[in-house]
MDTraj code that builds the backbone (N, CA, C; nanometers):
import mdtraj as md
import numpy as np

residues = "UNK UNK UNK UNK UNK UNK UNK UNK UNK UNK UNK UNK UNK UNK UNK UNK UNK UNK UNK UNK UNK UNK UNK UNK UNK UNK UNK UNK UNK UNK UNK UNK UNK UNK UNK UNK UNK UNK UNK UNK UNK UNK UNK UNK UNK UNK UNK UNK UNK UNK UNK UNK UNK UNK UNK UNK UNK UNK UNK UNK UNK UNK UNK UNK UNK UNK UNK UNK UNK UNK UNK UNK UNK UNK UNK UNK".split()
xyz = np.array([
    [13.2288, 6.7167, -2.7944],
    [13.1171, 6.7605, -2.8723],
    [13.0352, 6.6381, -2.9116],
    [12.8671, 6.6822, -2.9542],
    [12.8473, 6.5710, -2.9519],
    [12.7302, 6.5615, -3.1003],
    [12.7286, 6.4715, -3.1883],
    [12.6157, 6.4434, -3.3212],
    [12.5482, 6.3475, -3.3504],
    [12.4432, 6.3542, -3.3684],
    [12.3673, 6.2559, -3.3453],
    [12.3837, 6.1683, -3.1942],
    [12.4400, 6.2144, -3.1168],
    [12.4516, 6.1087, -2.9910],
    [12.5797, 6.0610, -2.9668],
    [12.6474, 6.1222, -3.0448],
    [12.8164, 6.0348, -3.0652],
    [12.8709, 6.1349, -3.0342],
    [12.9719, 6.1625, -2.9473],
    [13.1041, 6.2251, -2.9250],
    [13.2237, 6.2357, -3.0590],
    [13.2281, 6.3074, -3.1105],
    [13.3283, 6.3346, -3.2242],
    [13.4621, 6.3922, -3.1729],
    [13.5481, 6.3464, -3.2055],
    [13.6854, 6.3781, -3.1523],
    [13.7610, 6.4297, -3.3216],
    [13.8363, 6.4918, -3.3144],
    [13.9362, 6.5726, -3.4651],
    [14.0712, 6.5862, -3.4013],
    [14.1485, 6.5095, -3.4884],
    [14.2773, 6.5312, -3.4783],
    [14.3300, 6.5665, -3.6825],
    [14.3826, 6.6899, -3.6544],
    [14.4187, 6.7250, -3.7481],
    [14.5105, 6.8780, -3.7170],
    [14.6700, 6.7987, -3.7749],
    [14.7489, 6.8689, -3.7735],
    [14.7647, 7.0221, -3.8030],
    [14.6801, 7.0527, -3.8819],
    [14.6082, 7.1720, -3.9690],
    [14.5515, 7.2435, -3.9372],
    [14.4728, 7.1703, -3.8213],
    [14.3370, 7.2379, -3.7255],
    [14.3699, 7.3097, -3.6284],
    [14.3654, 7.4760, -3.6188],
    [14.4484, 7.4457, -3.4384],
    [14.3252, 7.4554, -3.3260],
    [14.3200, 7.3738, -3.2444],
    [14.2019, 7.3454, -3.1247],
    [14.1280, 7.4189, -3.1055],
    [14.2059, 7.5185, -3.0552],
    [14.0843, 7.6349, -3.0828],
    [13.9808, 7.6560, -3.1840],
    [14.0179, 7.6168, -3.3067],
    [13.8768, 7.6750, -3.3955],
    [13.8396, 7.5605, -3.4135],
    [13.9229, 7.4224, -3.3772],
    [13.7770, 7.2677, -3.3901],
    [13.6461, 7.3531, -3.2623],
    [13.7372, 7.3615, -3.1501],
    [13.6433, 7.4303, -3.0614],
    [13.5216, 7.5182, -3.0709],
    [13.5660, 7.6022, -3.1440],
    [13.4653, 7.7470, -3.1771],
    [13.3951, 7.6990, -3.3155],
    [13.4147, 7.5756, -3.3413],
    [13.3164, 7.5070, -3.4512],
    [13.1810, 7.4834, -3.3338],
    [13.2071, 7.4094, -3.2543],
    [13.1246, 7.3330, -3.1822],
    [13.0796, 7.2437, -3.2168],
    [13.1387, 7.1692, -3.3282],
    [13.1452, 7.0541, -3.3831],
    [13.1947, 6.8872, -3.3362],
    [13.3015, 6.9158, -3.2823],
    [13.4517, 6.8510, -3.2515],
    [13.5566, 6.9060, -3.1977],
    [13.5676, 6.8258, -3.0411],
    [13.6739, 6.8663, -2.9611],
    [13.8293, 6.7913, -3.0283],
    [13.9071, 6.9123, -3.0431],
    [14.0203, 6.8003, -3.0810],
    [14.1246, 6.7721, -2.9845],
    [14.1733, 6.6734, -3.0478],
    [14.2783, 6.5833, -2.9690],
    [14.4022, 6.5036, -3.0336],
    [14.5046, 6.4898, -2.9661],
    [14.6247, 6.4345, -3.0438],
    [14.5286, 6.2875, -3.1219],
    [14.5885, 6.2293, -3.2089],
    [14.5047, 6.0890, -3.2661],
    [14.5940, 5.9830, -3.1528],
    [14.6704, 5.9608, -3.1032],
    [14.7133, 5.8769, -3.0211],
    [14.6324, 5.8543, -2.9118],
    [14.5582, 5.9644, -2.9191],
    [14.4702, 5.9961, -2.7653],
    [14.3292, 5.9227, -2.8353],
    [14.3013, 5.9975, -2.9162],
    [14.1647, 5.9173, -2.9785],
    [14.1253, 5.7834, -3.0151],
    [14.2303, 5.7579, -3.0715],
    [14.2164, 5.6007, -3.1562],
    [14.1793, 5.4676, -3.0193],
    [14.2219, 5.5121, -2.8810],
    [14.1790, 5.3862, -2.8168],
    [14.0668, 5.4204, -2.8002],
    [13.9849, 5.5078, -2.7708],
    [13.8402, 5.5121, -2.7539],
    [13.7588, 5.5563, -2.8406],
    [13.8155, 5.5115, -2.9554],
    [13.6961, 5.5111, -3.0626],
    [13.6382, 5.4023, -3.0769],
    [13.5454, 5.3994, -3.1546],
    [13.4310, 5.3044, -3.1964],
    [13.4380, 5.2925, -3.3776],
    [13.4390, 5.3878, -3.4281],
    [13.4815, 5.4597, -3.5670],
    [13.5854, 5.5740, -3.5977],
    [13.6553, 5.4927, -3.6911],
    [13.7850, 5.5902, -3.7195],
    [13.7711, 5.6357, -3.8975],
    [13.7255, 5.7374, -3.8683],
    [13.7999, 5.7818, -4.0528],
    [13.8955, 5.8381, -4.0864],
    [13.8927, 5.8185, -4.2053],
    [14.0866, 5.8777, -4.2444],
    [14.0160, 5.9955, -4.3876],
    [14.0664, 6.0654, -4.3636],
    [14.0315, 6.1776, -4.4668],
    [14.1635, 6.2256, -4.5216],
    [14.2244, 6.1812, -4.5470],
    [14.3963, 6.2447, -4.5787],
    [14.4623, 6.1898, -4.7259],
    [14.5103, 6.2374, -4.7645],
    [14.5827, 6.2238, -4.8960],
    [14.6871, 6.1007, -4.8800],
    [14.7455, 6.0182, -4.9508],
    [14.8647, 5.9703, -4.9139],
    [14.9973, 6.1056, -4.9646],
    [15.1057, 6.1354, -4.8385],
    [15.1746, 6.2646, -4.8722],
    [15.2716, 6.1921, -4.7848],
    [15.4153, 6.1914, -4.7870],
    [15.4725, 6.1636, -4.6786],
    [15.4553, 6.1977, -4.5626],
    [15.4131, 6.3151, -4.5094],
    [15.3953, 6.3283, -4.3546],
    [15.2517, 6.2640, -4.3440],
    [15.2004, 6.1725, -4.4477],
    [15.0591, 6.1236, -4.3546],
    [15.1046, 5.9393, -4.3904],
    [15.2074, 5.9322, -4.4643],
    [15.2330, 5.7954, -4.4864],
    [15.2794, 5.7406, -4.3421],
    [15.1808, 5.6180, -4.3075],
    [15.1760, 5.5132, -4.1879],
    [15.0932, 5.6029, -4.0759],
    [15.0234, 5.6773, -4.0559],
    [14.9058, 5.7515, -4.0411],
    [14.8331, 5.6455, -3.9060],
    [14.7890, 5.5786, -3.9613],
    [14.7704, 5.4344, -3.8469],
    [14.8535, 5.3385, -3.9182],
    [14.9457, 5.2881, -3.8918],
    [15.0073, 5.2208, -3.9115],
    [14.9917, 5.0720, -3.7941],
    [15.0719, 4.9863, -3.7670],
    [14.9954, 4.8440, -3.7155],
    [14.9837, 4.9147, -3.5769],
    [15.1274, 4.9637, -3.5041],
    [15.1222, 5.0528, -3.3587],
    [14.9764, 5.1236, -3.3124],
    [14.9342, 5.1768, -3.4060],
    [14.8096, 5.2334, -3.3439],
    [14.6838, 5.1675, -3.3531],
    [14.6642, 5.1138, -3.4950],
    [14.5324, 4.9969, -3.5098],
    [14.5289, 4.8622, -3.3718],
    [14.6501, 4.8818, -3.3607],
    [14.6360, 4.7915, -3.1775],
    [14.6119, 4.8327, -3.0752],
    [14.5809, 4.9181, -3.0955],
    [14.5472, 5.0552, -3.0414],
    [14.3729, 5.0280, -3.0061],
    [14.3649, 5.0338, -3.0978],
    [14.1743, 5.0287, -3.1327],
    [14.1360, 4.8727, -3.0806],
    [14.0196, 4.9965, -2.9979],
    [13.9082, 4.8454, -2.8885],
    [13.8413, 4.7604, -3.0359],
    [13.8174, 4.6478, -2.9284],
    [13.7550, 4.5559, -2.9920],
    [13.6350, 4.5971, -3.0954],
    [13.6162, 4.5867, -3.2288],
    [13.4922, 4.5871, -3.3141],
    [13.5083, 4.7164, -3.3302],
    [13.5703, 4.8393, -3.3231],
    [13.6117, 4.9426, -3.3625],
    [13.6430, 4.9239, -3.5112],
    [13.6033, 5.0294, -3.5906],
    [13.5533, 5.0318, -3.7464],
    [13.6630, 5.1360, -3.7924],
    [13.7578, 5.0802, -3.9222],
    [13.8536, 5.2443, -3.9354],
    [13.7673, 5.2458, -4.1214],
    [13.7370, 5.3494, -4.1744],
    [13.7012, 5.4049, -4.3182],
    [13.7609, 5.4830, -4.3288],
    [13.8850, 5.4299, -4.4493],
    [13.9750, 5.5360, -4.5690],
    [13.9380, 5.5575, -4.6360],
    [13.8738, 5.7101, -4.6707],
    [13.8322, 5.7695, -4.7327],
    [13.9210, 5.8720, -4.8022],
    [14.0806, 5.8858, -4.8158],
    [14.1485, 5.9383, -4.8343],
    [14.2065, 5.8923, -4.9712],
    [14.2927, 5.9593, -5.0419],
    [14.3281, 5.9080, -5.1791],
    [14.4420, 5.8513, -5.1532],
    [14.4664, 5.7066, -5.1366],
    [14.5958, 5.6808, -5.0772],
    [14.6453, 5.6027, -5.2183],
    [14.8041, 5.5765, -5.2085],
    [14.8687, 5.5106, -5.3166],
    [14.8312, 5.3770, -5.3122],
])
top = md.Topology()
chain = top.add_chain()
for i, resn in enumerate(residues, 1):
    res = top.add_residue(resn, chain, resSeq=i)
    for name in ("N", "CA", "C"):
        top.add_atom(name, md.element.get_by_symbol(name[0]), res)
traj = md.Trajectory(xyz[None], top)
């Protein structure tokens, strides 16, 4: 999917594909899959144990060069 010119990708456990889909908003995708070809990563998530280490170092190595992550989430 695409906004303003940018491809938006959603990974969210919560979400099931189908209705990121039938948004027409955002195609979703596992975040393992996303995070190397992003450009911008936001985090919208609570700190909760199943989101604690979320990107943790494994995946931020993950992310291309000059790739941008914004936590916007209420973390501890």
């Amino acid at each position: 999917m695409r906004s303003h010119g940018a491809r938006v990708l959603l990974s969210d456990p919560y979400v099931p594909a189908e209705e990121a889909a039938r948004s027409g908003r955002a195609g979703a995708v596992p975040l393992g899959r996303a995070v190397p070809s992003a450009e911008l990563v936001t985090v919208h998530a609570p700190e909760l144990p199943e989101t604690r280490g979320l990107l943790d170092g494994r995946r931020l190595a993950l992310l291309r060069d000059g790739a941008v992550v914004v936590n916007t989430g209420a973390r501890g």
